[in-house]
VOPAGU-2260 file (C-alpha; in pm, 1 decimal, decimal comma):
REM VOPAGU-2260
SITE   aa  ch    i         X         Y         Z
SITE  UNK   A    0    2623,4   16208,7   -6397,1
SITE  UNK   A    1    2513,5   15920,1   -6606,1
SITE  UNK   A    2    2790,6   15631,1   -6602,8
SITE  UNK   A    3    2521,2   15362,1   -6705,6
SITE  UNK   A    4    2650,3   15297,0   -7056,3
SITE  UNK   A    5    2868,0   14963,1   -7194,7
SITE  UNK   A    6    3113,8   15092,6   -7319,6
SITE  UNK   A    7    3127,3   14884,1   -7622,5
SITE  UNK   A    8    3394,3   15150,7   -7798,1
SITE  UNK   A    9    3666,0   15147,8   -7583,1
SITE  UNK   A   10    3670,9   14752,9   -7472,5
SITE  UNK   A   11    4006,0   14765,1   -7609,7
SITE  UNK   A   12    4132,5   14989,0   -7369,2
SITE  UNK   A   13    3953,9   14905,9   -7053,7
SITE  UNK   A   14    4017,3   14589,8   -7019,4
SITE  UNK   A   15    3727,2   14504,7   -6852,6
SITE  UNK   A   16    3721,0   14822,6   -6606,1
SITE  UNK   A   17    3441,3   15070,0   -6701,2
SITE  UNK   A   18    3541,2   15353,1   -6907,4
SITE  UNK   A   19    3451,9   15606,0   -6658,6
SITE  UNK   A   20    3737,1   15472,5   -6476,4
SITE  UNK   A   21    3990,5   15478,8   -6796,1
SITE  UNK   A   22    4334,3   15703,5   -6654,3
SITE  UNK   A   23    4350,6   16068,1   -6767,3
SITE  UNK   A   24    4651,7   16250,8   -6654,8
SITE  UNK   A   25    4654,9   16169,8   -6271,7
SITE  UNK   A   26    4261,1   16043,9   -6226,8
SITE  UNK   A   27    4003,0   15894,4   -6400,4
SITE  UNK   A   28    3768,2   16071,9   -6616,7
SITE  UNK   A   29    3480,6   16024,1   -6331,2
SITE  UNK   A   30    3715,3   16248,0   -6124,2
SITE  UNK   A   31    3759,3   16548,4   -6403,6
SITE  UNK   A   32    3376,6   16582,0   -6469,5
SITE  UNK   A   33    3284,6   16553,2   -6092,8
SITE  UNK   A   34    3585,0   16821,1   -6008,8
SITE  UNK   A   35    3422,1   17070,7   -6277,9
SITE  UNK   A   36    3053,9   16995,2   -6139,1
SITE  UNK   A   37    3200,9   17112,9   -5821,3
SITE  UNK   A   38    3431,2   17413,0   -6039,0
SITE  UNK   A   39    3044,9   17503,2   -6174,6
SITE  UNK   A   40    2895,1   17537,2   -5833,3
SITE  UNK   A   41    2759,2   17233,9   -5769,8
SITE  UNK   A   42    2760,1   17096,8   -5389,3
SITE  UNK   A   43    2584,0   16736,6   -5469,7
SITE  UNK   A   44    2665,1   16503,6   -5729,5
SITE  UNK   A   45    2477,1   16209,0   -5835,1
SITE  UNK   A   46    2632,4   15932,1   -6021,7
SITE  UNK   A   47    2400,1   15724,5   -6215,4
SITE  UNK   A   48    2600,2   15339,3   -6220,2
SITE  UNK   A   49    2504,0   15022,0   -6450,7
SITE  UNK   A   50    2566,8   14693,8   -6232,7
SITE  UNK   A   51    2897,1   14600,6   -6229,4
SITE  UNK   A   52    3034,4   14909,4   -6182,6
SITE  UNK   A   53    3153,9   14933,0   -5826,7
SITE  UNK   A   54    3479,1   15078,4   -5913,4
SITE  UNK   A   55    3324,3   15422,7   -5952,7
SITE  UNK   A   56    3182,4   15447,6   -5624,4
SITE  UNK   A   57    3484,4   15328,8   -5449,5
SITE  UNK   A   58    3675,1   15612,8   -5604,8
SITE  UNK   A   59    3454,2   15890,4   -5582,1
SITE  UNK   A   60    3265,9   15838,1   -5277,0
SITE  UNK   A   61    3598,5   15879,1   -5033,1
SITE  UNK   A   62    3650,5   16227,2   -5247,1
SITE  UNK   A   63    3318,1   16315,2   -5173,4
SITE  UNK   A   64    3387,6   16671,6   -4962,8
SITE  UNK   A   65    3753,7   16687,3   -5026,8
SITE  UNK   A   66    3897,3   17019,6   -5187,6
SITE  UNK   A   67    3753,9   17073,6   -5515,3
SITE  UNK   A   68    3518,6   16813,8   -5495,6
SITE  UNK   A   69    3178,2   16797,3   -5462,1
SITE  UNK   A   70    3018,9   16821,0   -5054,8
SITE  UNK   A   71    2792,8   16495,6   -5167,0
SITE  UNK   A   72    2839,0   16219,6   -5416,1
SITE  UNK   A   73    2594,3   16016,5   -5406,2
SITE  UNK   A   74    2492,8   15674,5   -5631,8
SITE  UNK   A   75    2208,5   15488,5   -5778,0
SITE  UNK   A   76    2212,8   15192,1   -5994,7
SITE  UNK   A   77    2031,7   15218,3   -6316,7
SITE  UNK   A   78    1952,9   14814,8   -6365,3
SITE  UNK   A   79    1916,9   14823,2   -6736,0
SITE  UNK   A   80    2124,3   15028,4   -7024,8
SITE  UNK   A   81    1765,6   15211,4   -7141,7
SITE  UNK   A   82    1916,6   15498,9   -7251,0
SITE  UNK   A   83    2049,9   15834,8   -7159,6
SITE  UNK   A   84    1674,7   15970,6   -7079,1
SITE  UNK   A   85    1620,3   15660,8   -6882,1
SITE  UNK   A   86    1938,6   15796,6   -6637,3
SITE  UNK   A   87    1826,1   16128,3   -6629,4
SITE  UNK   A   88    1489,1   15989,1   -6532,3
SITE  UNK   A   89    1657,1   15849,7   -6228,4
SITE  UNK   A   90    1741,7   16175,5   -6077,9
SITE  UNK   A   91    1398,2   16278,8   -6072,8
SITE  UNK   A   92    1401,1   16264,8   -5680,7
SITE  UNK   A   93    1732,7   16402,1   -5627,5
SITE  UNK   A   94    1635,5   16700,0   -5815,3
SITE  UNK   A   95    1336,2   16788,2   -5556,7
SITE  UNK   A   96    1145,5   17025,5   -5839,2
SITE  UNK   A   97    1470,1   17199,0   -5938,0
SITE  UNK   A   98    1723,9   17257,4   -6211,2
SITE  UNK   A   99    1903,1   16961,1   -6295,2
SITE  UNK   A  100    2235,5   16981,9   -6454,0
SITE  UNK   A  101    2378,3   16632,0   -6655,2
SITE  UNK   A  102    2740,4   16623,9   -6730,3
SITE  UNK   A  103    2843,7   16302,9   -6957,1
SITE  UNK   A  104    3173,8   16133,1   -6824,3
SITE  UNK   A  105    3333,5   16104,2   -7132,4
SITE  UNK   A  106    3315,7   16467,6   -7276,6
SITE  UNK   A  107    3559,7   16693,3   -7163,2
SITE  UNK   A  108    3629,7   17060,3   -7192,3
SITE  UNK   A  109    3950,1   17199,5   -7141,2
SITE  UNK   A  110    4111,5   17560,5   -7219,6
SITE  UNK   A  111    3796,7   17804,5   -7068,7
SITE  UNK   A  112    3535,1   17813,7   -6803,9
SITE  UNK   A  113    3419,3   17459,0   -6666,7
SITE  UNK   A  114    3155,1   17294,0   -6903,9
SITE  UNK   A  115    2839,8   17247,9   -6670,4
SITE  UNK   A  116    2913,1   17636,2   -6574,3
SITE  UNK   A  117    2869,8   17756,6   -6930,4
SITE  UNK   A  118    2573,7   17564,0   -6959,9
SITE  UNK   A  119    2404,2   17678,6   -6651,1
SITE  UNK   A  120    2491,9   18006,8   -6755,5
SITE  UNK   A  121    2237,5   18002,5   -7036,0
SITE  UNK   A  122    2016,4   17846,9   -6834,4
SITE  UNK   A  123    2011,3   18147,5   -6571,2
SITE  UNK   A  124    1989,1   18390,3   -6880,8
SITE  UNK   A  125    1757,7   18215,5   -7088,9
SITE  UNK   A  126    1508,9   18005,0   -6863,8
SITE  UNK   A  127    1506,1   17774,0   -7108,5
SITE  UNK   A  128    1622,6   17381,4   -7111,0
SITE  UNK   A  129    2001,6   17364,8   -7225,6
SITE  UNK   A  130    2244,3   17130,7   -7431,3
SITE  UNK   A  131    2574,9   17224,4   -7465,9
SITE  UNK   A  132    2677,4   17266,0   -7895,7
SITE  UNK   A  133    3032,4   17247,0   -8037,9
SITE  UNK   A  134    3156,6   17322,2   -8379,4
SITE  UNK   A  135    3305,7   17039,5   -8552,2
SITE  UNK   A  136    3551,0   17060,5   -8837,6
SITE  UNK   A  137    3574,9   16749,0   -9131,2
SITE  UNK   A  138    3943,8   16741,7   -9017,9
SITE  UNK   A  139    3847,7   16618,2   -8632,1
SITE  UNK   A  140    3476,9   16447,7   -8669,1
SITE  UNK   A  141    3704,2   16105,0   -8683,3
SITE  UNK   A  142    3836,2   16201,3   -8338,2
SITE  UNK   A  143    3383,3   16264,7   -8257,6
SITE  UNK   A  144    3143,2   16043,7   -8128,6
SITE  UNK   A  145    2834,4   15984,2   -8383,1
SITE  UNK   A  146    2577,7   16210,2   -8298,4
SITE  UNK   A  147    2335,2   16434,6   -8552,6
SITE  UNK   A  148    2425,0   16751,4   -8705,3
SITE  UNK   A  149    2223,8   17009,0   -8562,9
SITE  UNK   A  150    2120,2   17299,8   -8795,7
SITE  UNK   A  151    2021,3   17641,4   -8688,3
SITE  UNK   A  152    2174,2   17980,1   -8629,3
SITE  UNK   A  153    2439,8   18134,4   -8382,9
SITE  UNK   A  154    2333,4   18417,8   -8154,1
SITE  UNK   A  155    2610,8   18515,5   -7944,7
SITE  UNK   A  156    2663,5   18235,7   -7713,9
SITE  UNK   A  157    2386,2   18074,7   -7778,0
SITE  UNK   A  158    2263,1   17834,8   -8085,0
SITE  UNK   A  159    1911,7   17895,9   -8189,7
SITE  UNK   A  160    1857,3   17520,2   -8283,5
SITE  UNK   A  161    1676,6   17466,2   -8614,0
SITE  UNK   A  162    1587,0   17108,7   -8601,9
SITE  UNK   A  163    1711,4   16765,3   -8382,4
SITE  UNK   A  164    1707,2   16464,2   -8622,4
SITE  UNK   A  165    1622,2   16121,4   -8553,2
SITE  UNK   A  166    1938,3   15895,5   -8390,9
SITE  UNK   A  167    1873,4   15660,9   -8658,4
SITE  UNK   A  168    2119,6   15483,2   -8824,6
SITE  UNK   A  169    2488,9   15662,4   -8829,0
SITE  UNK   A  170    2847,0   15581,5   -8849,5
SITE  UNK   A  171    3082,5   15515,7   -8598,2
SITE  UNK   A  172    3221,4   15888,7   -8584,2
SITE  UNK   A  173    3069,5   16261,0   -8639,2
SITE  UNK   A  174    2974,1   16288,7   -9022,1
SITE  UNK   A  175    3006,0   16712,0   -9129,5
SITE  UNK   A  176    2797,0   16599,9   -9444,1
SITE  UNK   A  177    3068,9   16716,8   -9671,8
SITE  UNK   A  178    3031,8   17053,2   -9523,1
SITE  UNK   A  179    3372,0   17202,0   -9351,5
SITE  UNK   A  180    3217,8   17215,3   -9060,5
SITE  UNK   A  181    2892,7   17136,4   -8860,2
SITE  UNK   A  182    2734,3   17181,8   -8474,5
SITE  UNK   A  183    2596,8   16906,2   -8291,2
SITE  UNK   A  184    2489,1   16878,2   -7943,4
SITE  UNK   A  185    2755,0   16736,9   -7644,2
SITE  UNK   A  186    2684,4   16587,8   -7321,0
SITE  UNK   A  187    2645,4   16887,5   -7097,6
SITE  UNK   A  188    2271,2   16979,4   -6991,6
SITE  UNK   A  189    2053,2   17197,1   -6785,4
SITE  UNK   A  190    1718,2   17106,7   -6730,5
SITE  UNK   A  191    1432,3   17240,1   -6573,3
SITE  UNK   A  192    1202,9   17000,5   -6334,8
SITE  UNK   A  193     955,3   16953,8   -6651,2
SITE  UNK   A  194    1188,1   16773,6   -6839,8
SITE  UNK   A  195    1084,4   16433,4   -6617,6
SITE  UNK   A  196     743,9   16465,8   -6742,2
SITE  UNK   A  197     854,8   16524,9   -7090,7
SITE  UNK   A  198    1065,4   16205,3   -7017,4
SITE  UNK   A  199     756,5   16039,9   -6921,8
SITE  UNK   A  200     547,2   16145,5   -7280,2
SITE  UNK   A  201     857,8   16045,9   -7467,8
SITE  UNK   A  202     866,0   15720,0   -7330,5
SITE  UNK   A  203     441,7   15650,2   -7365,4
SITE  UNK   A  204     545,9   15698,9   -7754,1
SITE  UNK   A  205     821,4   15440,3   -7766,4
SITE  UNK   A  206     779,2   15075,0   -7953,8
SITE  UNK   A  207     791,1   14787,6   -7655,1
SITE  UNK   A  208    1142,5   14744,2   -7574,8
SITE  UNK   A  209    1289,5   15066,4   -7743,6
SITE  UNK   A  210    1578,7   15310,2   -7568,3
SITE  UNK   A  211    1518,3   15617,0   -7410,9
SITE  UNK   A  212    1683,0   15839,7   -7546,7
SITE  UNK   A  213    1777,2   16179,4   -7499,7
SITE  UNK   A  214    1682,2   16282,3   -7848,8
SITE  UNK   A  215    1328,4   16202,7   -7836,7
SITE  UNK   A  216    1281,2   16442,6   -7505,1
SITE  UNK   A  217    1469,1   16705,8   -7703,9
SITE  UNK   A  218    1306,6   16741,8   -7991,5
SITE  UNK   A  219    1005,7   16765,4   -7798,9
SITE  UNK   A  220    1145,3   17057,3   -7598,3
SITE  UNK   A  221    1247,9   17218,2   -7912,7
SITE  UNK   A  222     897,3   17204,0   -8080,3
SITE  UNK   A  223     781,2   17417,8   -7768,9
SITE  UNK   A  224     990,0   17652,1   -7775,1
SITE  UNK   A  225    1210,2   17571,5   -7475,5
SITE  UNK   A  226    1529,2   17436,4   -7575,2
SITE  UNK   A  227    1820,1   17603,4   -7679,0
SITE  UNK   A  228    2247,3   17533,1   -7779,8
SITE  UNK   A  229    2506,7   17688,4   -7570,3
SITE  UNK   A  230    2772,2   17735,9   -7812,0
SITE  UNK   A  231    3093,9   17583,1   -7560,0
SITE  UNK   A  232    3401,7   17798,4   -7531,2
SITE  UNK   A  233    3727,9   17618,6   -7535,0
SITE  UNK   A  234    3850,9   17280,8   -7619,2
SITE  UNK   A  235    3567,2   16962,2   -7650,7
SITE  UNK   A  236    3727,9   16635,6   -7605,8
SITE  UNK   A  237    3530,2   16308,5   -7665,3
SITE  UNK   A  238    3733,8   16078,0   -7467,4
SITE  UNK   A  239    3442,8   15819,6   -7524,2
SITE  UNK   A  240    3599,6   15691,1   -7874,3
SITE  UNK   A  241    3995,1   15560,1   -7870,2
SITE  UNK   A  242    4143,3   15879,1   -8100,5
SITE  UNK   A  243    3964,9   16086,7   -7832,7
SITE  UNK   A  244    4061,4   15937,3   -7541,7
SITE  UNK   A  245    4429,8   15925,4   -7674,8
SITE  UNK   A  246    4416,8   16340,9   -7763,9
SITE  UNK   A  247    4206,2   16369,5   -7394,7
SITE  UNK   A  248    4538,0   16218,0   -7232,5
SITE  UNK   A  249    4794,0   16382,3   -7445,1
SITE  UNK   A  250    4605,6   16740,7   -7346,8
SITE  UNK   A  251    4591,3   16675,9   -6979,0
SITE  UNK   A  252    4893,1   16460,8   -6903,9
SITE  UNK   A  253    4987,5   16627,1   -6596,3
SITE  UNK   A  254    4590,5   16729,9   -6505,9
């Protein structure tokens, strides 16, 4: 679980804690993703921390094997905010050449089965690397973190992606286009053990000094062939901007 980022958002509200930390119902938001990795199956847990951010540990590592917890939490510090592909990067020897599943602290799903489970159920059907995909209506993007729209076609479940754009330059929320709706990609993931050395050619094509990114490492998955959306069930929350974190606590006030 990558909790490396600033923040930058939500300094209103944290007042100096780190968001991961920020009060949802009765725990932080850490707490809710780590209980549904553990809902999904998952026995260890690795929490990817920026300096600074000691809080997390002290909360989750005394959980660590309680009831509906993970067995193992475990932490590494990520010394630099490089970018999400940077984190995942990180896990490269806790994943010992197998899946990896990343679950982003501040998404939430709520009202079906437990996010990283629907992803890694595409994974087991498909083979294939996995991001999670939501529909987004023009009436909620304000509420929706700024990420691309993704074009392509439903199947089912799953979201045959068309194309990933650049990050590039985009506002501060989720932009439909002027379309009533669009899909984008959400921070749930499975990946196979391949993705570190696709991490590795993303990165050799990087300007000096440039973020690692997820999208990079994506698109390069997509263009062989080996990524594909898993079209979430339920209720996505994106408790990383203020509206979202404000709708994340009215839904789960007594979570």
């Amino acid at each position: 679980m990558p909790c490396g980022g600033q923040g930058t958002r939500m300094r209103a509200l944290t007042g100096g804690q780190p968001k991961e930390m920020l009060p949802v119902g009765r725990m932080p938001l850490v707490e809710h993703v780590a209980r549904e990795c553990a809902a999904s199956g998952i026995d260890e847990l690795l929490i990817i921390v920026a300096p600074g951010k000691d809080a997390i540990a002290a909360h989750l590592a005394p959980l660590a094997g309680a009831p509906g917890m993970p067995r193992r939490v475990s932490f590494l510090e990520q010394p630099a905010a490089r970018g999400l592909a940077d984190a995942i990067r990180l896990g490269r020897a806790f994943a010992a050449d197998g899946p990896v599943a990343v679950a982003l602290p501040d998404n939430l799903f709520v009202d079906d089965a437990p996010g990283v489970a629907q992803v890694a159920e595409a994974y087991a059907r498909t083979g294939r690397h996995v991001v999670a995909v939501v529909e987004i209506t023009s009436e909620e993007a304000a509420r929706r973190g700024p990420t691309s729209v993704f074009p392509g076609t439903r199947d089912g479940e799953l979201f045959e992606i068309a194309r990933i754009p650049d990050k590039g330059e985009r506002g501060r929320t989720f932009d439909t286009g002027g379309a009533p709706s669009a899909f984008t990609g959400v921070g749930r993931y499975v990946f196979r053990p391949d993705v570190f050395d696709v991490i590795d050619a993303a990165e050799r094509e990087l300007p000096a000094g440039a973020e690692l990114d997820d999208v990079p490492v994506m698109q390069r998955l997509l263009a062989a062939g080996q990524l594909v959306g898993r079209r979430m069930r339920g209720r996505f929350l994106d408790a990383g901007l203020p509206d979202g974190y404000a709708e994340a606590k009215a839904r789960l006030a007594r979570a």
